[in-house]
C-alpha positions in Angstrom: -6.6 -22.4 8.8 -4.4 -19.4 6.9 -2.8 -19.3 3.5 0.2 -17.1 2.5 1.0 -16.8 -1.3 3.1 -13.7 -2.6 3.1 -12.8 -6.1 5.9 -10.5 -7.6 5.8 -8.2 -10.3 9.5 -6.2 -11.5 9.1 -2.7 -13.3 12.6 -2.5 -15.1 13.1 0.9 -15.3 13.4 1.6 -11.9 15.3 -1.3 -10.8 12.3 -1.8 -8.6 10.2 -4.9 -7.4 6.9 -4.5 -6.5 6.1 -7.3 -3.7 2.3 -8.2 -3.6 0.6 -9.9 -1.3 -2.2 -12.3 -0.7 -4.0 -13.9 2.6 -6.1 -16.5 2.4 -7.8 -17.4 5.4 -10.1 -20.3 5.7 -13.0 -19.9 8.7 -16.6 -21.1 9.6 -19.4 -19.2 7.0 -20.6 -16.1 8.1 -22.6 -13.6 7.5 -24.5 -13.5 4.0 -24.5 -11.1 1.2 -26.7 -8.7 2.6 -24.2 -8.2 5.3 -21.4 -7.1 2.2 -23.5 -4.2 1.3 -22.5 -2.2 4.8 -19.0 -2.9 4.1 -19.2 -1.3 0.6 -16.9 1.3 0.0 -18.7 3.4 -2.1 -19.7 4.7 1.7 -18.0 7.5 3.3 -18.1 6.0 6.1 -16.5 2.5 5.2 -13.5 4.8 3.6 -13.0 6.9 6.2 -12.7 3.9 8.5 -10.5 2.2 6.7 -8.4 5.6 5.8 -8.4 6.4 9.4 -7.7 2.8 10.6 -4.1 2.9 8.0 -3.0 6.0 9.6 -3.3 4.6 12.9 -1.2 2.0 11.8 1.0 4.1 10.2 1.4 6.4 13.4 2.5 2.9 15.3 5.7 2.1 13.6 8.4 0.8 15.7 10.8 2.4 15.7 8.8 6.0 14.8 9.5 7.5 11.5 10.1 11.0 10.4 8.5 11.0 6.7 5.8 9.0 6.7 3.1 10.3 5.0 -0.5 10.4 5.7 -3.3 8.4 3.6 -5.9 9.5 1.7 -8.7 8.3 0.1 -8.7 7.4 -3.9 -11.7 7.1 -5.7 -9.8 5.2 -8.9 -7.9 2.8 -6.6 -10.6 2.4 -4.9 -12.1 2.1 -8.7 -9.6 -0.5 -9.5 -9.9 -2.5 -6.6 -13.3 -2.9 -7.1 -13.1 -4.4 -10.7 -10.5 -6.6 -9.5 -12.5 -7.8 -6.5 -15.4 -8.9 -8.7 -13.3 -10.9 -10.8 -13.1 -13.2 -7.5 -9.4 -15.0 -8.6 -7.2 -16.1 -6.2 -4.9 -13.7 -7.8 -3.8 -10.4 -7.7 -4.7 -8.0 -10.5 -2.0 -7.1 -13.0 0.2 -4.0 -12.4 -1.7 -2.3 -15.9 -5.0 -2.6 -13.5 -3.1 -0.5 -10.5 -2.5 2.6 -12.1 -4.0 5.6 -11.2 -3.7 9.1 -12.8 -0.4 9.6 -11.4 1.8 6.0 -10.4 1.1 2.7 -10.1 0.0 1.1 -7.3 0.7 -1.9 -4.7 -1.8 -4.1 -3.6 -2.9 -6.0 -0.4 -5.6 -9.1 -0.6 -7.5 -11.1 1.7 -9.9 -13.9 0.6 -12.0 -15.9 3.6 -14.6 -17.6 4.3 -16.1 -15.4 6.8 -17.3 -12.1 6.2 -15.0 -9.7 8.7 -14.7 -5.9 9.0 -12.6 -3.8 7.6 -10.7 -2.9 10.6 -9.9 -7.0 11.4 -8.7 -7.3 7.7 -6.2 -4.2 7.7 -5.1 -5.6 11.2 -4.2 -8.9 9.3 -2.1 -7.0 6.9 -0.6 -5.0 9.9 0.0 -8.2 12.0 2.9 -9.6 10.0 4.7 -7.0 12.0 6.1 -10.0 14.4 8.3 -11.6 11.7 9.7 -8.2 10.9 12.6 -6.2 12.8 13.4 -3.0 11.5 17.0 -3.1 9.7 17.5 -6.2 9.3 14.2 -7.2 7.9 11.9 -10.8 8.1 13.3 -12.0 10.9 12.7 -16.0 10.0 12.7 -17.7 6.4 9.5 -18.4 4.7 7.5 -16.0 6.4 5.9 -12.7 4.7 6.1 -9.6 5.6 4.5 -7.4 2.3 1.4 -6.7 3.4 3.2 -5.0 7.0 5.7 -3.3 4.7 2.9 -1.8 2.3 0.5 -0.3 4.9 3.5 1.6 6.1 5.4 2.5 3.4 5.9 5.7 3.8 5.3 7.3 0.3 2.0 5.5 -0.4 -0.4 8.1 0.3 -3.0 7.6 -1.9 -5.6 4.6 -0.9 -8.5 2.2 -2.3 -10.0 -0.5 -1.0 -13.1 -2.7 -1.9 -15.1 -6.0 -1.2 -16.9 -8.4 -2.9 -19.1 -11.4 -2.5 -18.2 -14.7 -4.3 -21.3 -17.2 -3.5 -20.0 -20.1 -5.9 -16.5 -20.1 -4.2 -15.5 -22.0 -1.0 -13.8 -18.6 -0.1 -16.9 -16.0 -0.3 -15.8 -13.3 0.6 -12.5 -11.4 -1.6 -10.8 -8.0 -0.1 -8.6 -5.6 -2.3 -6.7 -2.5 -1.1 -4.8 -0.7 -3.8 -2.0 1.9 -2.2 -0.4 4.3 -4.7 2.0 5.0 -5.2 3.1 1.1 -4.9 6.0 0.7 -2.3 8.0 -2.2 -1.7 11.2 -1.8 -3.2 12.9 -4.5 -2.9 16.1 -2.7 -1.7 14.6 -1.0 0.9 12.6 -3.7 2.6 14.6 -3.8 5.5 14.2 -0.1 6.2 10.7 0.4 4.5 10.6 4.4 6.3 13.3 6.4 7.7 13.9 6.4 11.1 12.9 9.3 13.5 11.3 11.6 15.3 7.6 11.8 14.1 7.3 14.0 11.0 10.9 14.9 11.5 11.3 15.7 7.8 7.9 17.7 7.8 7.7 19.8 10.8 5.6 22.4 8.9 3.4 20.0 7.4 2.8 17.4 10.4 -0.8 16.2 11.5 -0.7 14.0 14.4 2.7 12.6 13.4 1.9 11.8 9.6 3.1 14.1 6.6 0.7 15.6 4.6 2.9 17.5 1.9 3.3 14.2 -0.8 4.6 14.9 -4.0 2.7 14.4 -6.7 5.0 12.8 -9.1 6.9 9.2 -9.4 10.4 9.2 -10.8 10.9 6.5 -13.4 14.2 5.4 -11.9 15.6 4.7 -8.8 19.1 6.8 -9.1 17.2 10.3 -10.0 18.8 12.0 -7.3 21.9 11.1 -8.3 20.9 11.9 -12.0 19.9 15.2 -11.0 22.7 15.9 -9.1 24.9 15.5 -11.7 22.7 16.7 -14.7 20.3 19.2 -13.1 16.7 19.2 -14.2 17.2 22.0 -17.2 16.3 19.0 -20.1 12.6 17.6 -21.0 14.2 14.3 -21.0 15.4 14.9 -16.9 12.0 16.5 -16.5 10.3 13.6 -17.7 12.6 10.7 -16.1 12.8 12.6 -13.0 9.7 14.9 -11.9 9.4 13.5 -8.4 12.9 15.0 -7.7 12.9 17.8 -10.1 9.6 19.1 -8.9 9.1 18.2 -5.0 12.4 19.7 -3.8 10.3 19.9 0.0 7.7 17.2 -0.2 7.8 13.7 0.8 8.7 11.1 -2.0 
């Protein structure tokens, strides 16, 4: 049996909605705790599967997109995640527990009972792909397609992901991936990348069809460009409201 519950969180200042998601996904008991300790992510390994596993992902879009960017590793997401994950709720964290030095992030959860990999939880995320059609959005009513639209959005680049056990729930076993920074916006849903050929709007910085120049910076509102364009960025106060465009004139943002 599966559960789909959304939770949605607004950030005024940039006219933006952050869509979170959360899966719930009731199964036969597994494996027991000692199993949860190899799927820690405090080991390289278990990050760089689960790093390498997004940009897979990310490198299958349909159609192929010319600025998406490829995922790293975060070590406070990752951080965050993992404080959230131990609180075992069947809710997601708050958006003042998804920052990271630079933005705030998204967020992805799975709870089951059955231990799984973290390959098999990402593919969850990934495989709300079949209610979604690119331009035009979900393609039925009542079905979710966040957790798709957040492991490729194409200016989260920064990732962290943990697990943890839960042995007095019914649901054991409590997933968190934190993408920064968050994506989602709820205007560009429909189109969550742009369309085109692979690193199209990187050709310089292109590994295997992912970006890897992302800027380093988050606007605080959604018309900077326009801002900019009629302002310039000579002021502190467009410096400040506007980094992202004032500062990454060639990166991805």
């Amino acid at each position: 049996m599966e559960v789909c519950l959304s939770l949605t969180s607004c950030i005024e200042t940039m006219v933006l909605v952050v869509i979170c998601f959360m899966l719930v996904l009731q199964q036969a008991a597994g494996m027991s705790d000692i199993s949860v300790s190899s799927l820690s992510t405090r080991h390289l390994s278990i990050q760089m599967e689960i790093v390498n596993t997004h940009n897979d992902m990310r490198r299958m879009v349909k159609p192929t997109a010319s600025n998406m960017l490829k995922m790293m590793w975060n070590h406070e997401a990752a951080k965050n995640a993992e404080k959230w994950a131990k609180k075992c709720t069947l809710t997601h964290s708050s958006s003042s527990k998804r920052k990271i030095s630079f933005a705030g992030c998204g967020e992805n959860i799975l709870m089951s009972s059955r231990i799984k990999s973290w390959p098999d939880v990402i593919q969850y995320f990934y495989e709300e792909l079949k209610y979604f059609k690119y331009g035009f959005g979900r393609t039925r009513a009542n079905v979710k397609i966040g957790h798709y639209t957040q492991l490729v959005w194409p200016t989260s680049h920064q990732l962290g992901c943990a697990l943890a056990y839960c042995p007095h729930k019914t649901l054991k076993y409590f997933y968190v991936c934190q993408y920064c920074p968050g994506g989602n916006y709820v205007k560009r849903m429909n189109t969550p990348y742009k369309k085109g050929e692979p690193c199209g709007d990187c050709p310089h910085h292109c590994d295997n069809g992912l970006c890897t120049n992302p800027c380093m910076h988050v606007n605080k509102y959604s018309n900077c460009d326009d801002l900019v364009g009629k302002h310039g960025c000579a002021t502190k106060d467009m410096m400040e409201s506007c980094p992202a465009t004032c500062k990454c004139p060639t990166e991805i943002r």
